[in-house]
C-alpha positions as CSV (number, residue, x, y, z in Angstrom):
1,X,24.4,20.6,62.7
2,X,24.5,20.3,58.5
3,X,24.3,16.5,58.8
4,X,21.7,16.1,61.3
5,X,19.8,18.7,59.0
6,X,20.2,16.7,56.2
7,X,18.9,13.2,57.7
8,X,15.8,15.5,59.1
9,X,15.0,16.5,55.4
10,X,15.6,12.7,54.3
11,X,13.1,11.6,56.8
12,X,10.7,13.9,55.5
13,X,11.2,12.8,52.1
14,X,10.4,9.4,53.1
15,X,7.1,10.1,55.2
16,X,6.0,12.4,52.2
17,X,3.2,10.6,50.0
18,X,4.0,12.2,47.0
19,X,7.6,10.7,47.3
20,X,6.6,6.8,48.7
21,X,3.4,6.3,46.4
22,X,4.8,5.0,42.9
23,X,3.4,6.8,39.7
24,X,0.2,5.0,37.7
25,X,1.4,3.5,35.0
26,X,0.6,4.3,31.7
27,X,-2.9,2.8,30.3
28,X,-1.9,0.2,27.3
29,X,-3.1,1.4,23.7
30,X,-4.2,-1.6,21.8
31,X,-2.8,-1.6,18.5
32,X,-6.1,-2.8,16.4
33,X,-8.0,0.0,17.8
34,X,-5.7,2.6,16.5
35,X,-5.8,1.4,13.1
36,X,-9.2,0.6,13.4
37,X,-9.9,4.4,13.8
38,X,-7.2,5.5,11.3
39,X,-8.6,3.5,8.4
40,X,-11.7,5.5,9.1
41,X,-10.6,8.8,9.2
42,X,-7.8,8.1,6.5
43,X,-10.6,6.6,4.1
44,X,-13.1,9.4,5.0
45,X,-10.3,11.8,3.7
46,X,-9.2,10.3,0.9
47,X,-13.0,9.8,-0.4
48,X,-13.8,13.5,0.6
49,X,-15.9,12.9,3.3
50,X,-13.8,15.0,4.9
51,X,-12.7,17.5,2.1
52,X,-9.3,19.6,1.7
53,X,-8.8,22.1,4.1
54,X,-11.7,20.8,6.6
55,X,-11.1,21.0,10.6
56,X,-11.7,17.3,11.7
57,X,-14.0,17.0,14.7
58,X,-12.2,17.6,18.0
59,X,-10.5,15.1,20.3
60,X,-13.2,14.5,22.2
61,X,-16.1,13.7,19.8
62,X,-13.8,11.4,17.8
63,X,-13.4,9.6,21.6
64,X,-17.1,9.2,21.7
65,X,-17.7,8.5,18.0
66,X,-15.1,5.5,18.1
67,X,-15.1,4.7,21.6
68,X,-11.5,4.9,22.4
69,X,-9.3,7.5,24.4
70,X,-7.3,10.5,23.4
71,X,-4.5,8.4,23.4
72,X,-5.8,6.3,20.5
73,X,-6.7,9.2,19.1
74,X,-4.1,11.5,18.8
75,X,-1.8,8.3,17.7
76,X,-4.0,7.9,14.9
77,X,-4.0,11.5,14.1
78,X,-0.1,12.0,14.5
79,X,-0.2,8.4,12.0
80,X,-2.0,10.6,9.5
81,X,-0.4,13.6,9.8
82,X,3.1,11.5,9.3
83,X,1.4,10.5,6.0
84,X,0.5,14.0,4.9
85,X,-3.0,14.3,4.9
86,X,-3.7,16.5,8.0
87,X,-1.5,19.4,9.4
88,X,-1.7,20.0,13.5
89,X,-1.6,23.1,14.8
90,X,-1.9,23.7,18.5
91,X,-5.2,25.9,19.3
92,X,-6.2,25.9,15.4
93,X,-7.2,22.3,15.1
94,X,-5.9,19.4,12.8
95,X,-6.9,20.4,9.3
96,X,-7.0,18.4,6.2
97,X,-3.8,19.3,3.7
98,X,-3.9,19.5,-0.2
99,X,-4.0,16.3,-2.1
100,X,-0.4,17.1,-3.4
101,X,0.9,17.4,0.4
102,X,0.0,13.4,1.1
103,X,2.1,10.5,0.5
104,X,0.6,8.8,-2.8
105,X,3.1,5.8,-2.6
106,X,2.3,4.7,1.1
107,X,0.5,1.7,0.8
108,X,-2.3,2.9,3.3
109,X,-2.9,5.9,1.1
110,X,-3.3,4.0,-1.7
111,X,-5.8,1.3,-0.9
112,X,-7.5,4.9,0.7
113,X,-7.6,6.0,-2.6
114,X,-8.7,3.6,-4.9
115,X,-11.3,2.5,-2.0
116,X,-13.1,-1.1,-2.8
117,X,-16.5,-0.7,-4.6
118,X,-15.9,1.8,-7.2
119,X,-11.9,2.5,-8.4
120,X,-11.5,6.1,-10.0
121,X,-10.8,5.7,-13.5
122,X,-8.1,8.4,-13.4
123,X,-6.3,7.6,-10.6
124,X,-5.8,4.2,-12.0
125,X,-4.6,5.7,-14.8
126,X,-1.8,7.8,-13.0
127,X,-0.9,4.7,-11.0
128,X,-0.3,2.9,-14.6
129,X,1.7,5.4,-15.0
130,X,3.7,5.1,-12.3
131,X,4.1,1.7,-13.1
132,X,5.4,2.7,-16.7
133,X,8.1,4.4,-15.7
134,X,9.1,1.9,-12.6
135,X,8.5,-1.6,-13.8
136,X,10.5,-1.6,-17.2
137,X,13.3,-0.7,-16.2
138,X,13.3,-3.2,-12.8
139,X,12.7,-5.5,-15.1
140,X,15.7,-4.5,-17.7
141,X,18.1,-4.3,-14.2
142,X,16.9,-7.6,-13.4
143,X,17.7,-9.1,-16.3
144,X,21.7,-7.9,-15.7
145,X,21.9,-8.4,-11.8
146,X,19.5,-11.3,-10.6
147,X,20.6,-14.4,-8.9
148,X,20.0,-18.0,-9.3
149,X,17.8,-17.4,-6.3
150,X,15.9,-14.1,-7.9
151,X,15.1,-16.1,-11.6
152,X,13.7,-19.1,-9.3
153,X,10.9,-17.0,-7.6
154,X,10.1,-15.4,-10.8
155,X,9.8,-18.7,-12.6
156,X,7.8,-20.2,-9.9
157,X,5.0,-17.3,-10.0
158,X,5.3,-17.8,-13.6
159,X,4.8,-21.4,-12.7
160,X,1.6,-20.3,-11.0
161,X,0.4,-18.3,-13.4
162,X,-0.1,-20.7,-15.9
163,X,-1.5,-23.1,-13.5
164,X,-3.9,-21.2,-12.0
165,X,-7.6,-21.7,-12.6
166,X,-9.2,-19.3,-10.8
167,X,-9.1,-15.4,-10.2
168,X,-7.6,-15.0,-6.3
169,X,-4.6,-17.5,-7.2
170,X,-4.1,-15.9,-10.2
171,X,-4.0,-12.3,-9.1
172,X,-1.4,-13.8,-6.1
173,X,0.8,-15.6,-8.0
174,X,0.4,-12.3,-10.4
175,X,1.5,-9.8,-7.8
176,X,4.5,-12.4,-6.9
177,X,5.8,-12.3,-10.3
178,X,6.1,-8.8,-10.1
179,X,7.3,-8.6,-6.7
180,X,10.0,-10.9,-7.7
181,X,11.4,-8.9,-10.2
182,X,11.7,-5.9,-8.3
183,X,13.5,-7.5,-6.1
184,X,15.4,-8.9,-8.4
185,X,16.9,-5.2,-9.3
186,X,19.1,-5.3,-6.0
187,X,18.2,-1.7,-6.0
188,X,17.1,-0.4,-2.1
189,X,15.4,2.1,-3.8
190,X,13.2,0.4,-5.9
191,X,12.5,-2.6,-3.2
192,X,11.0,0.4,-1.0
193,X,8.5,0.2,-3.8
194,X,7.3,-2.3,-3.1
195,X,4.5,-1.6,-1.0
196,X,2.8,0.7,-3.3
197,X,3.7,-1.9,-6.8
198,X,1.3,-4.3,-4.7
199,X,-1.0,-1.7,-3.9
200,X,-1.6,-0.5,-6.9
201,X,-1.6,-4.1,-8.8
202,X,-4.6,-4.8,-6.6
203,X,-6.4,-1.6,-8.0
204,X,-5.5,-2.5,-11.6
205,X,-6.8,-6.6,-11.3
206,X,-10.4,-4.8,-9.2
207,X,-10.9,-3.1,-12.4
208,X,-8.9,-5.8,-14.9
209,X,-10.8,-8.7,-13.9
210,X,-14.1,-7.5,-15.3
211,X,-12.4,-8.1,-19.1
212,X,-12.4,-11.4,-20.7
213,X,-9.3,-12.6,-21.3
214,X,-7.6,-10.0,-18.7
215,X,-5.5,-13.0,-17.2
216,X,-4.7,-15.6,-20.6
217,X,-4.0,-12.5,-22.8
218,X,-1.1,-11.2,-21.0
219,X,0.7,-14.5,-20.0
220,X,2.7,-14.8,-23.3
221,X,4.0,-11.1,-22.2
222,X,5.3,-12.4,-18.7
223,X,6.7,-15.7,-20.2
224,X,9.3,-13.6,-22.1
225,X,9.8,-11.2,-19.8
226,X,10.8,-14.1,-17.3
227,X,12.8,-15.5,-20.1
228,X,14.7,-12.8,-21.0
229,X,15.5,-12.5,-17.2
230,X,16.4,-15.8,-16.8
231,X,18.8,-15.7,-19.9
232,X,20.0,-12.0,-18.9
233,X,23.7,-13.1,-17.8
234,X,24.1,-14.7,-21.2
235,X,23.2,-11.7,-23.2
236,X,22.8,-8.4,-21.3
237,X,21.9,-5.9,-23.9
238,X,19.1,-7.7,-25.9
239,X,17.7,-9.5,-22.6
240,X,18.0,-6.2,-20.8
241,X,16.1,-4.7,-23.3
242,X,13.5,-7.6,-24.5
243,X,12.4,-7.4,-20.0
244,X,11.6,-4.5,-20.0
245,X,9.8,-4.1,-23.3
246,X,7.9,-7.0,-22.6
247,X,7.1,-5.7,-18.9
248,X,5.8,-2.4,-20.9
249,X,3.4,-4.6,-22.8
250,X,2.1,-6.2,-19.8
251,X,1.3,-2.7,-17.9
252,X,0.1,-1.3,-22.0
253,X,-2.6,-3.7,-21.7
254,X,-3.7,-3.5,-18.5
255,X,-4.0,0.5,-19.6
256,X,-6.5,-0.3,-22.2
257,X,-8.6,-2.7,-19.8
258,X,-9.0,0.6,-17.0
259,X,-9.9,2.4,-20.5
260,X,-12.4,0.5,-21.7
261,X,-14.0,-0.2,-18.3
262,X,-17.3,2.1,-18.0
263,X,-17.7,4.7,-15.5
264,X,-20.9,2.5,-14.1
265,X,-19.4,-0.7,-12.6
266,X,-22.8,-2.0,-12.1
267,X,-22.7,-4.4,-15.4
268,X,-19.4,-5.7,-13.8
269,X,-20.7,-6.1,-10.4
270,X,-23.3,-8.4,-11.7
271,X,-20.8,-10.6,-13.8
272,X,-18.9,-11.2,-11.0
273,X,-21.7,-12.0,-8.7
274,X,-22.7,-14.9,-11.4
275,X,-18.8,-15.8,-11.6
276,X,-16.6,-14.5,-8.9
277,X,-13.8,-17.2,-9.2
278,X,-14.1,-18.4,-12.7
279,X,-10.8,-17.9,-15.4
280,X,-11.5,-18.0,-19.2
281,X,-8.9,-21.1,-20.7
């Protein structure tokens, strides 16, 4: 009797349709569209379109506004909360958090920040700062702990510094320098830097490469910080010390270029629309 039960309820099963039709499968979310609509929002926030504490639009109008599905959506939503810029609370909306919740080192937030037409003068200035406190000393630990491998990258960006003739190879080779020495350092903590270094090396040469002289000015600074690197085995207190100084000169001047800049890019704007690739020898 139990058996003959039991295969009348398996044949059952097997007629059902819920059990013999196989679940949909899940529709594929294209990555490009979810950054597409995160850079949006993220940049929207960061420039106070969207201000502090503000209820972004719900689900729904930000499908029709970008085009995409909730799944996009609420992927690019959870990618911003993860960053600290929006809170989610279930039947109170997704709400934008105070500036001091978000994550100021993560590269997206960054090029948020400083945008692309018109830098803020004091952010720049904090991110200098950052850069004072960081970059000195990578370059003093780099000067004890790099390898034959670490002082041949930094001399070959060196390399391309001084070769360089025009502004985009210069700001690369530039960035690799200082790239090089922090990873140089050895440190895991200071390599997960270097994101937000790059990031915020792109904000300082926006605003540097409207001074004359920005680029041929502080080469002599990097030549002896990549020489006292390079010779850092041999003599590990003054090296040490003559890196990171030398690194602190480097950022000092780029301080006084953000200074000096004036709150109206305009004049800049036009000097680099009569010589956008152009270095002063």
């Amino acid at each position: 009797m139990l058996a003959s039960a039991a295969v009348s309820r398996y044949r059952m099963q097997m007629k059902s349709p819920a059990r013999s039709r196989p679940k949909a499968a899940p529709k594929l979310i294209k990555p490009g569209r979810i950054q597409s609509v995160l850079k949006t929002l993220g940049s929207e926030i960061a420039q106070d379109l969207i201000p502090v504490g503000s209820t972004l639009p719900p689900e729904h109008d930000l499908e029709s506004r970008f085009g995409v599905g909730r799944g996009v959506v609420r992927e690019a939503i959870k990618t911003l909360a993860a960053k600290g810029l929006v809170s989610v609370r279930p039947r109170h909306g997704t709400h934008v958090r105070p500036r001091g919740d978000w994550s100021l080192l993560d590269r997206d937030v960054l090029s948020w920040l400083v945008g692309t037409d018109e830098p803020n003068r004091a952010l720049l200035l904090a991110l200098q700062e950052v850069r004072l406190i960081i970059e000195p000393a990578a370059a003093a630990l780099a000067a004890e702990r790099a390898t034959a491998k670490d002082r041949k990258r930094i001399n070959a960006a060196l390399a391309a510094m001084e070769a360089s003739h025009d502004v985009p190879t210069a700001i690369i080779a530039d960035k690799a320098f200082h790239l090089a020495i922090i990873d140089a350092t050895h440190n895991p903590v200071l390599q997960g830097f270097r994101g937000a270094i790059d990031t915020i090396l792109s904000a300082v040469f926006m605003v540097a490469t409207g001074s004359p002289g920005w680029f041929n000015e502080n080469l002599p600074n990097h030549a002896i910080a990549a020489y006292a690197i390079t010779e850092g085995n041999a003599e590990k207190g003054p090296c040490r010390d003559a890196a990171g100084t030398r690194l602190h000169a480097v950022q000092a001047l780029h301080e006084e270029e953000i200074r000096a800049q004036r709150a109206d890019f305009s004049g800049r704007a036009e000097t680099e629309a009569q010589a956008p690739h152009r270095l002063t020898r």
